[in-house]
ZAROZA-43796 format. One record per atom (N, C-alpha, C, O, CB): x, y, z; residue number from 0; chain. Coordinates in steps of 0.2 Angstrom, whole numbers, always signed. Last residue first. Glycine has a CB too. Layout:
// ZAROZA-43796
<pt c1="X" c2="Y" c3="Z" i="NUM" ch="A"/>
...
// end
This chain:
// ZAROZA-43796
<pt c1="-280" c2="+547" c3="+660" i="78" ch="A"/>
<pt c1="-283" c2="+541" c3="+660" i="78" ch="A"/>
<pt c1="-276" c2="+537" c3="+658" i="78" ch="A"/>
<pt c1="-276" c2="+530" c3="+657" i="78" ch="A"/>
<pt c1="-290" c2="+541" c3="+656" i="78" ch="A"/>
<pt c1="-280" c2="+561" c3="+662" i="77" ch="A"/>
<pt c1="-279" c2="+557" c3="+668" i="77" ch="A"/>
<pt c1="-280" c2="+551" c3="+667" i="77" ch="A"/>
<pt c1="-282" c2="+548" c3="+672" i="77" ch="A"/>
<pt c1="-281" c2="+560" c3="+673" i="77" ch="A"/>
<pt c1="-281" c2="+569" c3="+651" i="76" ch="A"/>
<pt c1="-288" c2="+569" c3="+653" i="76" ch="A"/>
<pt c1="-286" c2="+564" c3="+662" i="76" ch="A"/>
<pt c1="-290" c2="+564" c3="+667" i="76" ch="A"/>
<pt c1="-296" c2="+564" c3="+646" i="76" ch="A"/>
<pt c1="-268" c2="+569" c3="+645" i="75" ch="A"/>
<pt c1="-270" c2="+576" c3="+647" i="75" ch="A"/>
<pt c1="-274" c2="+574" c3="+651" i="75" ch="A"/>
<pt c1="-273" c2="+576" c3="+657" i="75" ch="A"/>
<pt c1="-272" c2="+581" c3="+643" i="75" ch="A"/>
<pt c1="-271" c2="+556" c3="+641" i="74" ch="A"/>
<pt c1="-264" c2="+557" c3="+645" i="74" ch="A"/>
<pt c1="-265" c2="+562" c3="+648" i="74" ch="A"/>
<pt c1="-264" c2="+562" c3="+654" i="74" ch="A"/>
<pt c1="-257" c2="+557" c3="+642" i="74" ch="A"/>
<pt c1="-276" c2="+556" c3="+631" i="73" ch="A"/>
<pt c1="-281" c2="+550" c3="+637" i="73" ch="A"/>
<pt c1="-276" c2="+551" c3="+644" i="73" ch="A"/>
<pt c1="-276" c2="+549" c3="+649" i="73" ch="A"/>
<pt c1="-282" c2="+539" c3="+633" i="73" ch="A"/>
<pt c1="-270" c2="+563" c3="+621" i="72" ch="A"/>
<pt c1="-277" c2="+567" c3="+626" i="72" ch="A"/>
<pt c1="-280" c2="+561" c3="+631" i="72" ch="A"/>
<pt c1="-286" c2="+562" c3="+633" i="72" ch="A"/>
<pt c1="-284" c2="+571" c3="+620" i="72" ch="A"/>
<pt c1="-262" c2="+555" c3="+619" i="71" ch="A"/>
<pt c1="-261" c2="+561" c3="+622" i="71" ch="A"/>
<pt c1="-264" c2="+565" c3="+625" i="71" ch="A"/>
<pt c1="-263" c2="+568" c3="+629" i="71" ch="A"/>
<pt c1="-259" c2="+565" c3="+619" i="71" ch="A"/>
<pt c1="-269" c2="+544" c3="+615" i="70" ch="A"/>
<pt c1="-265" c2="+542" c3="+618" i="70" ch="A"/>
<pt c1="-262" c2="+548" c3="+624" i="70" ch="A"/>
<pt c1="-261" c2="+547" c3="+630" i="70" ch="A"/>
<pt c1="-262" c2="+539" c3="+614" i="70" ch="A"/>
<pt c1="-276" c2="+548" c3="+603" i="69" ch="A"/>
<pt c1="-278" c2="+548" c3="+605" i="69" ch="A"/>
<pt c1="-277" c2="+545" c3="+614" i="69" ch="A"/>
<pt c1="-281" c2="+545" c3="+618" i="69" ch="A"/>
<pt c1="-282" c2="+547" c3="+601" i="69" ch="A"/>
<pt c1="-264" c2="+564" c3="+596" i="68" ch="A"/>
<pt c1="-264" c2="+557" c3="+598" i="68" ch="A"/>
<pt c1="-270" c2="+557" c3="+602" i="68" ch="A"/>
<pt c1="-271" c2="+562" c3="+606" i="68" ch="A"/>
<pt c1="-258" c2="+555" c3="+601" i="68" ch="A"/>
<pt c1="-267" c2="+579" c3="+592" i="67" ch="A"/>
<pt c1="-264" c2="+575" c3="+598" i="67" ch="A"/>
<pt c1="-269" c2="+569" c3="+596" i="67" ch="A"/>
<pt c1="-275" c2="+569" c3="+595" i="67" ch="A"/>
<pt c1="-266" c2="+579" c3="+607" i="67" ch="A"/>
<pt c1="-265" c2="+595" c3="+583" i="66" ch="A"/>
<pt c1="-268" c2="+587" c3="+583" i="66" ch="A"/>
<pt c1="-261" c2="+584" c3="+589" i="66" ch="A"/>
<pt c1="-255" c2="+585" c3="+590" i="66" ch="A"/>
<pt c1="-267" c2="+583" c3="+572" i="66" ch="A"/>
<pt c1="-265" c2="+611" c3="+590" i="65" ch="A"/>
<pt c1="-262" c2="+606" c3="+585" i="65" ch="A"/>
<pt c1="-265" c2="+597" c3="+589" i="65" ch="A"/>
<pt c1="-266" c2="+595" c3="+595" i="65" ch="A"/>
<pt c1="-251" c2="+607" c3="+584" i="65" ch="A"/>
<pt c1="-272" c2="+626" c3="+583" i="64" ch="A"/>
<pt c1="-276" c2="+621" c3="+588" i="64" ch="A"/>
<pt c1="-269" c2="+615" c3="+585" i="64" ch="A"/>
<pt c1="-268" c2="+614" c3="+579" i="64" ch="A"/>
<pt c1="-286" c2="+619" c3="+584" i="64" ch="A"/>
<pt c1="-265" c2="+643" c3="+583" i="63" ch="A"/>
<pt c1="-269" c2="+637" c3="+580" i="63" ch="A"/>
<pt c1="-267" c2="+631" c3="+585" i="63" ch="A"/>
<pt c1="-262" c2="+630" c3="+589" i="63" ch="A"/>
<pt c1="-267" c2="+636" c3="+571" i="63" ch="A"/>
<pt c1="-265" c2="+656" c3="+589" i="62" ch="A"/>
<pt c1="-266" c2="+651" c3="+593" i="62" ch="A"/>
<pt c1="-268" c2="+645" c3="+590" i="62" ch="A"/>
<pt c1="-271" c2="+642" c3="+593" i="62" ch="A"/>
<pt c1="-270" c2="+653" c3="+597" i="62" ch="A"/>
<pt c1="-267" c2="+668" c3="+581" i="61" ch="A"/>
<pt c1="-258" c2="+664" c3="+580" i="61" ch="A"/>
<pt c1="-260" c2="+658" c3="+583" i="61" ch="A"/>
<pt c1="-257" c2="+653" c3="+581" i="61" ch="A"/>
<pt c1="-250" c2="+668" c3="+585" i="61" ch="A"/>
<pt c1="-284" c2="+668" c3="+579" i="60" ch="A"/>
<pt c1="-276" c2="+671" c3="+576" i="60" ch="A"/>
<pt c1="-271" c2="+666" c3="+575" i="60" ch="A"/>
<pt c1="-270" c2="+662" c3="+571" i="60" ch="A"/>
<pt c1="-271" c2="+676" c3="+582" i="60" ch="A"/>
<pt c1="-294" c2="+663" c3="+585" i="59" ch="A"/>
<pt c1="-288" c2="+660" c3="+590" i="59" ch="A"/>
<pt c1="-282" c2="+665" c3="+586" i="59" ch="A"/>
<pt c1="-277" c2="+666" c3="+588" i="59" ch="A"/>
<pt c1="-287" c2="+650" c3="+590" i="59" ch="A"/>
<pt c1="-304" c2="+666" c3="+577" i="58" ch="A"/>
<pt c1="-305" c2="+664" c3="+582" i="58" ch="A"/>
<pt c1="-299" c2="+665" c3="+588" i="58" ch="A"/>
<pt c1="-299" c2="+666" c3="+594" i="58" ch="A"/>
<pt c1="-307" c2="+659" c3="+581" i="58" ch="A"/>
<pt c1="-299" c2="+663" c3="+563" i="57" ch="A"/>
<pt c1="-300" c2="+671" c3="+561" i="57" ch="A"/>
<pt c1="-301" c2="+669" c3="+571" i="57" ch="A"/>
<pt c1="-295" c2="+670" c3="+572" i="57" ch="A"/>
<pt c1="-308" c2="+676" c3="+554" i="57" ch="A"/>
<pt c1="-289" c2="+648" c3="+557" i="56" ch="A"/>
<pt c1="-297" c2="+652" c3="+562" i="56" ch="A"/>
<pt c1="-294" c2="+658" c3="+564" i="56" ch="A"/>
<pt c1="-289" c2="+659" c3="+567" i="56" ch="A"/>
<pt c1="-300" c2="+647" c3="+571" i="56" ch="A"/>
<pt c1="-284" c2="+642" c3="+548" i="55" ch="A"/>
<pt c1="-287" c2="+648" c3="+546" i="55" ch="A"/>
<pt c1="-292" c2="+652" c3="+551" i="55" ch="A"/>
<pt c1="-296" c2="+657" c3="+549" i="55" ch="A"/>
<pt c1="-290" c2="+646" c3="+540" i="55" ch="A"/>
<pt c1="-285" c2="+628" c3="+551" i="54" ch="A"/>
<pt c1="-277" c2="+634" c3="+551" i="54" ch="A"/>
<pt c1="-279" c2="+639" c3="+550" i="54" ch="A"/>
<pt c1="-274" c2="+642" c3="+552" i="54" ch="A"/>
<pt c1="-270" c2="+633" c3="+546" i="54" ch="A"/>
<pt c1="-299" c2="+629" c3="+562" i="53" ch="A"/>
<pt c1="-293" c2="+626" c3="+559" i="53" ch="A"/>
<pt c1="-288" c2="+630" c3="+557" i="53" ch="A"/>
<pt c1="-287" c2="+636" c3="+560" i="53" ch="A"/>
<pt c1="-294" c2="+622" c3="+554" i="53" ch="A"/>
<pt c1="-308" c2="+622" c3="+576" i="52" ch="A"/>
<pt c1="-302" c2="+626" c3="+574" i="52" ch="A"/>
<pt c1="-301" c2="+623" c3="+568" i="52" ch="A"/>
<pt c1="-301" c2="+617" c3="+567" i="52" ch="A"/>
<pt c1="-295" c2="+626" c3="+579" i="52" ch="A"/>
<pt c1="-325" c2="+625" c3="+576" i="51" ch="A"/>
<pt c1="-320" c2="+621" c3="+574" i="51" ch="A"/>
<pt c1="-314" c2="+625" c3="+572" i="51" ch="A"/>
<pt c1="-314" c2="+629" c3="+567" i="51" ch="A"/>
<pt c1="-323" c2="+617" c3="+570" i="51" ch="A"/>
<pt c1="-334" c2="+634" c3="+589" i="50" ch="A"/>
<pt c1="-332" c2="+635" c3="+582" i="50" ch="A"/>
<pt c1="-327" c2="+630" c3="+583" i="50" ch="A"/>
<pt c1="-324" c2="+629" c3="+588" i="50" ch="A"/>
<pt c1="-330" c2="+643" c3="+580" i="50" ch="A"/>
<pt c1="-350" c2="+635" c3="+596" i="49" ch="A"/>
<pt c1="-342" c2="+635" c3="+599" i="49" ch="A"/>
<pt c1="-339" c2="+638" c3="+590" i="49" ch="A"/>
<pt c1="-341" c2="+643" c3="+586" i="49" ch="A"/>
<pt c1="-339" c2="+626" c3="+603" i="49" ch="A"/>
<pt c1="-362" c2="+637" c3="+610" i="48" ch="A"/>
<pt c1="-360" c2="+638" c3="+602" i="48" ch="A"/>
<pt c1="-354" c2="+636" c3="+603" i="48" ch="A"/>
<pt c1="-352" c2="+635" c3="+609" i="48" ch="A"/>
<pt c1="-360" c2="+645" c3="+599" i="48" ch="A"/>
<pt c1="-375" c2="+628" c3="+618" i="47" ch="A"/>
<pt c1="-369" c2="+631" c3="+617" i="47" ch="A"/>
<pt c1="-365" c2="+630" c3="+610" i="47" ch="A"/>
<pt c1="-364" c2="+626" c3="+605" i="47" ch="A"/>
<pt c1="-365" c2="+628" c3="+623" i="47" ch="A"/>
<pt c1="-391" c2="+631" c3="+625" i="46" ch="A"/>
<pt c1="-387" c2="+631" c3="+621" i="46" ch="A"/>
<pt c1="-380" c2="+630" c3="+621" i="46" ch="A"/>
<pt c1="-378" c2="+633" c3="+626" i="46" ch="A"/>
<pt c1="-388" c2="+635" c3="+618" i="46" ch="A"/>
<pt c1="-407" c2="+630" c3="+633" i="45" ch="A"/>
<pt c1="-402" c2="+628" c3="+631" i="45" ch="A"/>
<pt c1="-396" c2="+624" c3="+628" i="45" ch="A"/>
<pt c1="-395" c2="+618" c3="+628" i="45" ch="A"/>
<pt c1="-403" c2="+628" c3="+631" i="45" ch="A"/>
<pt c1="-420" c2="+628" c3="+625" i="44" ch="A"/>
<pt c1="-418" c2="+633" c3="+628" i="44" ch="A"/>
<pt c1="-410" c2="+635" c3="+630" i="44" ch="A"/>
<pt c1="-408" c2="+641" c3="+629" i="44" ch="A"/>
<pt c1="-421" c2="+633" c3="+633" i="44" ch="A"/>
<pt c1="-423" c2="+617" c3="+615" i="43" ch="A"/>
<pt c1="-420" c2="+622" c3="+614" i="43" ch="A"/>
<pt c1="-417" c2="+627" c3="+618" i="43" ch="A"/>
<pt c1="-413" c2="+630" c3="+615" i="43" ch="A"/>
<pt c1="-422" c2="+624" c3="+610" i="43" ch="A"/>
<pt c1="-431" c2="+608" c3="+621" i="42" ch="A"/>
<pt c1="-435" c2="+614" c3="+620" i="42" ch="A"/>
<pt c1="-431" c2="+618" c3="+617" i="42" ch="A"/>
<pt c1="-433" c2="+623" c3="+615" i="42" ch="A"/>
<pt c1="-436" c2="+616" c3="+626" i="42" ch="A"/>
<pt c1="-422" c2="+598" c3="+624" i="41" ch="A"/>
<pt c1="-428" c2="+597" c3="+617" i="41" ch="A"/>
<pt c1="-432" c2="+604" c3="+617" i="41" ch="A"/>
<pt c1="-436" c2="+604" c3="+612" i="41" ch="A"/>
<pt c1="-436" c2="+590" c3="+619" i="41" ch="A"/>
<pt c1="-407" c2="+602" c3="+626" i="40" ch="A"/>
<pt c1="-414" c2="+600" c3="+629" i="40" ch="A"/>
<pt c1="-418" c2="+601" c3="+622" i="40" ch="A"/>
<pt c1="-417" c2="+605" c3="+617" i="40" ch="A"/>
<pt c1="-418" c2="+604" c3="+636" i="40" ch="A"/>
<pt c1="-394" c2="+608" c3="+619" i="39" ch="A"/>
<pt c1="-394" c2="+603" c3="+627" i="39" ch="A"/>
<pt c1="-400" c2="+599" c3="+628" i="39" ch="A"/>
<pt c1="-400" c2="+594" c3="+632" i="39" ch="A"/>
<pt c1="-393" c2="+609" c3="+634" i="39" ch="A"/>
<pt c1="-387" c2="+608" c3="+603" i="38" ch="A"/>
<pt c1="-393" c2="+611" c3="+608" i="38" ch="A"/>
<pt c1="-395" c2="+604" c3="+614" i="38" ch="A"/>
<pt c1="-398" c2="+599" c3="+613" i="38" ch="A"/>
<pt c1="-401" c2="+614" c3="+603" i="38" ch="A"/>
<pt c1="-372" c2="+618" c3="+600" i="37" ch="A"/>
<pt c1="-376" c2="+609" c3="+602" i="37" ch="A"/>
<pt c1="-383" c2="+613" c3="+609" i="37" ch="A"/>
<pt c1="-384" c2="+616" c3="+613" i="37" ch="A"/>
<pt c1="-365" c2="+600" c3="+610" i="37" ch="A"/>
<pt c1="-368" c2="+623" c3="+585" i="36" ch="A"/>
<pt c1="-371" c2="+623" c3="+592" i="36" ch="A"/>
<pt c1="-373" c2="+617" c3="+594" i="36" ch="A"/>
<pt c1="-375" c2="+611" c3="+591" i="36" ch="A"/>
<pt c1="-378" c2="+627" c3="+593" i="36" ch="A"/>
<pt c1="-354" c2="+631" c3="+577" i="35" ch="A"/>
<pt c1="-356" c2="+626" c3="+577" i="35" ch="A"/>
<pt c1="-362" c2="+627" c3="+585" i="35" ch="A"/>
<pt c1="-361" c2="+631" c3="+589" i="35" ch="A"/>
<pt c1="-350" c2="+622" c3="+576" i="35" ch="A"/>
<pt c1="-342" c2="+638" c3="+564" i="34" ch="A"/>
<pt c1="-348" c2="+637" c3="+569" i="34" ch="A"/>
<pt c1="-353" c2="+633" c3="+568" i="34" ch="A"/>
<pt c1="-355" c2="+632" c3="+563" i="34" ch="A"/>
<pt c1="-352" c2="+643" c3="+570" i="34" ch="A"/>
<pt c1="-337" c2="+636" c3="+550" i="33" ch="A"/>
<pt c1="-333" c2="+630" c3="+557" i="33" ch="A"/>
<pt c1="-341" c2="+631" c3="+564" i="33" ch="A"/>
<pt c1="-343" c2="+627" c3="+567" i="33" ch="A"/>
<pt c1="-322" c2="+635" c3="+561" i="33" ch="A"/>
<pt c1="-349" c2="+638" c3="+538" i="32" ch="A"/>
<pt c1="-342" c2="+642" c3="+543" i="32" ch="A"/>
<pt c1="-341" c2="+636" c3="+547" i="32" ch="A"/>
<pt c1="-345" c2="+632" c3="+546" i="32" ch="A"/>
<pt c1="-343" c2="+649" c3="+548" i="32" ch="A"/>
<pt c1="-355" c2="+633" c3="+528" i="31" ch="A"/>
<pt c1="-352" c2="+638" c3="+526" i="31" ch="A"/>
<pt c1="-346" c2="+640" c3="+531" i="31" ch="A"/>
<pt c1="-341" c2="+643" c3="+530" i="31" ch="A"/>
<pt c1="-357" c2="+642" c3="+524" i="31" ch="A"/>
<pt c1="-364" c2="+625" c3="+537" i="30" ch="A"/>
<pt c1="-361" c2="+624" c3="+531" i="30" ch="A"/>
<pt c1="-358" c2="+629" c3="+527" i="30" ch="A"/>
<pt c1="-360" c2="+628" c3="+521" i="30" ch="A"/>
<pt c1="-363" c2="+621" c3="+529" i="30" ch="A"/>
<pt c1="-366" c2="+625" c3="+554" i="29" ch="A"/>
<pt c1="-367" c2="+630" c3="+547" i="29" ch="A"/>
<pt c1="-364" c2="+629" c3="+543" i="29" ch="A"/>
<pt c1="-359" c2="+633" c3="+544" i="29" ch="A"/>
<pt c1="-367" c2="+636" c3="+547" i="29" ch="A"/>
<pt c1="-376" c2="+612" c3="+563" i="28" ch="A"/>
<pt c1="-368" c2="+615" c3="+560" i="28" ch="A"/>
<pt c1="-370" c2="+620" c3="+555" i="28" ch="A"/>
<pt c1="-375" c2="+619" c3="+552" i="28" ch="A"/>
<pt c1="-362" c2="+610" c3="+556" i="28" ch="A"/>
<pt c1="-381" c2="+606" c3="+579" i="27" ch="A"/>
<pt c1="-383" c2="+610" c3="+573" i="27" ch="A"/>
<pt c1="-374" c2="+615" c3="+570" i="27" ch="A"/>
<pt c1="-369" c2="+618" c3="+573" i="27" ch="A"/>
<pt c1="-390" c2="+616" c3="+577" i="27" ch="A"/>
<pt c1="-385" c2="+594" c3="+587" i="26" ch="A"/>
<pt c1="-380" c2="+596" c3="+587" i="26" ch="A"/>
<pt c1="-383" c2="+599" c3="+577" i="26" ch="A"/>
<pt c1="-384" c2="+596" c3="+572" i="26" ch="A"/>
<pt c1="-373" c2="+589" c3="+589" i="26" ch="A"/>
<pt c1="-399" c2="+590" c3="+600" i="25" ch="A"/>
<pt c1="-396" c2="+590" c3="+595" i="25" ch="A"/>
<pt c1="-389" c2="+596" c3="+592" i="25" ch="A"/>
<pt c1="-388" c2="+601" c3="+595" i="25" ch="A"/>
<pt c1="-402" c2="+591" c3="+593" i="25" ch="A"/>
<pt c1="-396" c2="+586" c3="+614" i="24" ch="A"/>
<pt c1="-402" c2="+585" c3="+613" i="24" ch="A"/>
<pt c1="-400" c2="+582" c3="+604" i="24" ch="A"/>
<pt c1="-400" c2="+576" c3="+601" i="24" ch="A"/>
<pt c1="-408" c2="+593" c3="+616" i="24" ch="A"/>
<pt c1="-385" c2="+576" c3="+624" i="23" ch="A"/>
<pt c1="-387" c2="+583" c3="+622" i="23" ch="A"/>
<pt c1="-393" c2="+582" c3="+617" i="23" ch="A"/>
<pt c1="-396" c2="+577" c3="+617" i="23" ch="A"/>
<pt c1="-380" c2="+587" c3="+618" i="23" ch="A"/>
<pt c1="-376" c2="+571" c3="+642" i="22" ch="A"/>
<pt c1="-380" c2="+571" c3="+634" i="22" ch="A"/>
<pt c1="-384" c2="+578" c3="+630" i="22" ch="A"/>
<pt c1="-386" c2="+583" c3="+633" i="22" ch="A"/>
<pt c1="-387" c2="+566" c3="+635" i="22" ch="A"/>
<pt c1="-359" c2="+572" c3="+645" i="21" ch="A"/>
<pt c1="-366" c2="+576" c3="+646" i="21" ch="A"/>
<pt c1="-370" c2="+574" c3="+638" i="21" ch="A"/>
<pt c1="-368" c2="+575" c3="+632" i="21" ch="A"/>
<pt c1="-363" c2="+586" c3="+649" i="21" ch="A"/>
<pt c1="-345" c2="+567" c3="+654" i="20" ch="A"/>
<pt c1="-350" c2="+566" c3="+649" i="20" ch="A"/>
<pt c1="-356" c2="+567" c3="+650" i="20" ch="A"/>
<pt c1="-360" c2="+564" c3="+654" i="20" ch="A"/>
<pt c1="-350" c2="+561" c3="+648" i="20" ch="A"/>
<pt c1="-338" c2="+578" c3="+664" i="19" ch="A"/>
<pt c1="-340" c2="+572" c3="+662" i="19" ch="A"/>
<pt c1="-343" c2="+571" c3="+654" i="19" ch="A"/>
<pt c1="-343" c2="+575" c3="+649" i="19" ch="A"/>
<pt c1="-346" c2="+571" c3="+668" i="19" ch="A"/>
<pt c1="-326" c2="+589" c3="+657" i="18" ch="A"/>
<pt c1="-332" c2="+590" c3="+659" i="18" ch="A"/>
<pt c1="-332" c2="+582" c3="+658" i="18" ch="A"/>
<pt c1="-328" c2="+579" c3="+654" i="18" ch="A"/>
<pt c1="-336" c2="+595" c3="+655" i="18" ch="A"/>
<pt c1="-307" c2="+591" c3="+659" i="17" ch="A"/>
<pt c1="-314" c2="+592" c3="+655" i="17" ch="A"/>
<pt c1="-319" c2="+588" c3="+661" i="17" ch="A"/>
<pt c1="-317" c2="+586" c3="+667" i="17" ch="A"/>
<pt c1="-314" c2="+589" c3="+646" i="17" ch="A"/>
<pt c1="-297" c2="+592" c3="+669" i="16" ch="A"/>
<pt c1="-296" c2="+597" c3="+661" i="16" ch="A"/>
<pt c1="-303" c2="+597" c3="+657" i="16" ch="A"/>
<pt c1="-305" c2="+602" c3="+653" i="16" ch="A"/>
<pt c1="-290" c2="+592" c3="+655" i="16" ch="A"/>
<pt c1="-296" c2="+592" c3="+686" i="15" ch="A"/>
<pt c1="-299" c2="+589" c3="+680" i="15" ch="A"/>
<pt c1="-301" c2="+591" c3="+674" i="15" ch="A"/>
<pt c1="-307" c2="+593" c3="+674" i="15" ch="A"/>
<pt c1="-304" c2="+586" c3="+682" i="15" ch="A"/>
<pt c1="-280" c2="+599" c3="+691" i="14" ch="A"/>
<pt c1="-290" c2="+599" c3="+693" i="14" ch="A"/>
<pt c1="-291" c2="+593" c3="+685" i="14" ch="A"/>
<pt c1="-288" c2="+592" c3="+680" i="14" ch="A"/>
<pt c1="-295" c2="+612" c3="+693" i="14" ch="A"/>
<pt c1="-270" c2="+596" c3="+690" i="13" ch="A"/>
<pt c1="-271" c2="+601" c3="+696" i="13" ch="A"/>
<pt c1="-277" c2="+597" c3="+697" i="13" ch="A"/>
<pt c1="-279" c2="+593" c3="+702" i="13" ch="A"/>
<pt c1="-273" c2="+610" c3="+694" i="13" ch="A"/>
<pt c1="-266" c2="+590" c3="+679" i="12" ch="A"/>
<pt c1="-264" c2="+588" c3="+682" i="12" ch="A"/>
<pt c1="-266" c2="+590" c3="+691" i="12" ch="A"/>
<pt c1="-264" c2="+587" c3="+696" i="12" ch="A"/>
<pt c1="-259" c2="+588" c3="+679" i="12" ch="A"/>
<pt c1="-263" c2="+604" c3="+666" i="11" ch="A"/>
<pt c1="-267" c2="+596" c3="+668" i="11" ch="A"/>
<pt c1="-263" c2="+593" c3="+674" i="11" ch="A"/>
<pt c1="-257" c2="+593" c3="+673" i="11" ch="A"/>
<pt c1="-266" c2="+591" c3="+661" i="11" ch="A"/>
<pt c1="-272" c2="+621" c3="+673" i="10" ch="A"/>
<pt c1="-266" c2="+614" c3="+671" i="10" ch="A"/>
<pt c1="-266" c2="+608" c3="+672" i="10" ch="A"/>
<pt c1="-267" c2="+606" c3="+678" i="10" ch="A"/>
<pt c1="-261" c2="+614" c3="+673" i="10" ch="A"/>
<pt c1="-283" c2="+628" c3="+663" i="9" ch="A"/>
<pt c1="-282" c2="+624" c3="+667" i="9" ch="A"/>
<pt c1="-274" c2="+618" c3="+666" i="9" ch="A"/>
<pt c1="-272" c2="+615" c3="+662" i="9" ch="A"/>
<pt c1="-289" c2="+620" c3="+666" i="9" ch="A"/>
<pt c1="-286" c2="+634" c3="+654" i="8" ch="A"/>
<pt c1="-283" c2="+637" c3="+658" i="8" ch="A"/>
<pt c1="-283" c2="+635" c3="+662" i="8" ch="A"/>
<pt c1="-284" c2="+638" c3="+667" i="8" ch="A"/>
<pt c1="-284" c2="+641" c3="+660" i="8" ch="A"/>
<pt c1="-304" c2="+627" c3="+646" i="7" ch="A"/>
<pt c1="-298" c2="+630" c3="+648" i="7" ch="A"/>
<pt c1="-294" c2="+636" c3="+654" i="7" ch="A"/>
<pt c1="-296" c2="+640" c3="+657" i="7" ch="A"/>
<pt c1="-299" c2="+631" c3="+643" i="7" ch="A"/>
<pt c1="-309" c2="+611" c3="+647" i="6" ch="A"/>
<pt c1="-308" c2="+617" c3="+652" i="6" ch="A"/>
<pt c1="-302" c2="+620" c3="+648" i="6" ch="A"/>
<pt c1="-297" c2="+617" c3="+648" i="6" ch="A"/>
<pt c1="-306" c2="+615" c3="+659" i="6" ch="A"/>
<pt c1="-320" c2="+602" c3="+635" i="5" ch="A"/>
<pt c1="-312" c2="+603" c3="+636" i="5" ch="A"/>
<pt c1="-311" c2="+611" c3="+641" i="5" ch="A"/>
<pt c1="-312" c2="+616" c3="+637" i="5" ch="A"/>
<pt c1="-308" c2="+602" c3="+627" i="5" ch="A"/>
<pt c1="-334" c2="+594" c3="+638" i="4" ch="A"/>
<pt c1="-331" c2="+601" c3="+636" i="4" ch="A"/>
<pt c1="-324" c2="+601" c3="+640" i="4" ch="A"/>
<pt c1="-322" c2="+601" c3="+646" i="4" ch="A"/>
<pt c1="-336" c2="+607" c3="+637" i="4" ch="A"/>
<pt c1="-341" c2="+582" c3="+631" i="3" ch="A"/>
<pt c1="-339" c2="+583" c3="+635" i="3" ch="A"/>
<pt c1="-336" c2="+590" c3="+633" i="3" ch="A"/>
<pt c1="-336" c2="+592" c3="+627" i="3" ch="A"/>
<pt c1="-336" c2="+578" c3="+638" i="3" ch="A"/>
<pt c1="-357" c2="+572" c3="+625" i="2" ch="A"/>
<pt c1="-352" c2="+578" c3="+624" i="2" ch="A"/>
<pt c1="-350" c2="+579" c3="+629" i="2" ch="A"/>
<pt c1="-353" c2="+578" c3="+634" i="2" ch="A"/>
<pt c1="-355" c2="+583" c3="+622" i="2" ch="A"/>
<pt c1="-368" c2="+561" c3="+617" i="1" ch="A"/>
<pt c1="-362" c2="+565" c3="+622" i="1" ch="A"/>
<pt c1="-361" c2="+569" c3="+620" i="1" ch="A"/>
<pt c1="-361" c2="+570" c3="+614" i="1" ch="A"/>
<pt c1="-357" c2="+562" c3="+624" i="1" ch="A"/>
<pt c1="-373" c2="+553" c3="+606" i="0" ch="A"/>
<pt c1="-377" c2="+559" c3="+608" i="0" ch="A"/>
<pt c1="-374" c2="+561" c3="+615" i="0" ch="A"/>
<pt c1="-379" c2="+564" c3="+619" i="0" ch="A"/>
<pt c1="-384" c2="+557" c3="+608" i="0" ch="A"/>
// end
């Protein structure tokens, strides 16, 4: 029940690419689309949407997302 968020426009190595580890209340999906929310506090007030990339994200176009090792992203994050 973490979550961190991955910075973008950031270059690795400058400043720190993502977010600590931050708890969240509840994680809501729409089964039919890649959107997605993670709601932050029990009240709900508190949101963030996002969407899951895949080869097909209408989101990013040409920008599709490619798979990294859990070795490459422990390399990006500075660990």
């Amino acid at each position: 029940m973490r979550f961190r968020r991955i910075l973008r426009h950031i270059a690795p190595g400058a400043h720190p690419v993502s977010t600590d580890w931050r708890p969240y209340f509840e994680l809501e999906s729409e089964p039919d689309s890649e959107f997605f929310t993670v709601v932050l506090n029990r009240e709900g007030t508190r949101l963030l949407r996002s969407w899951r990339h895949s080869t097909e994200c209408t989101q990013c176009s040409q920008n599709v997302t490619a798979e990294m090792s859990l070795a490459e992203l422990g390399s990006a994050l500075g660990r």
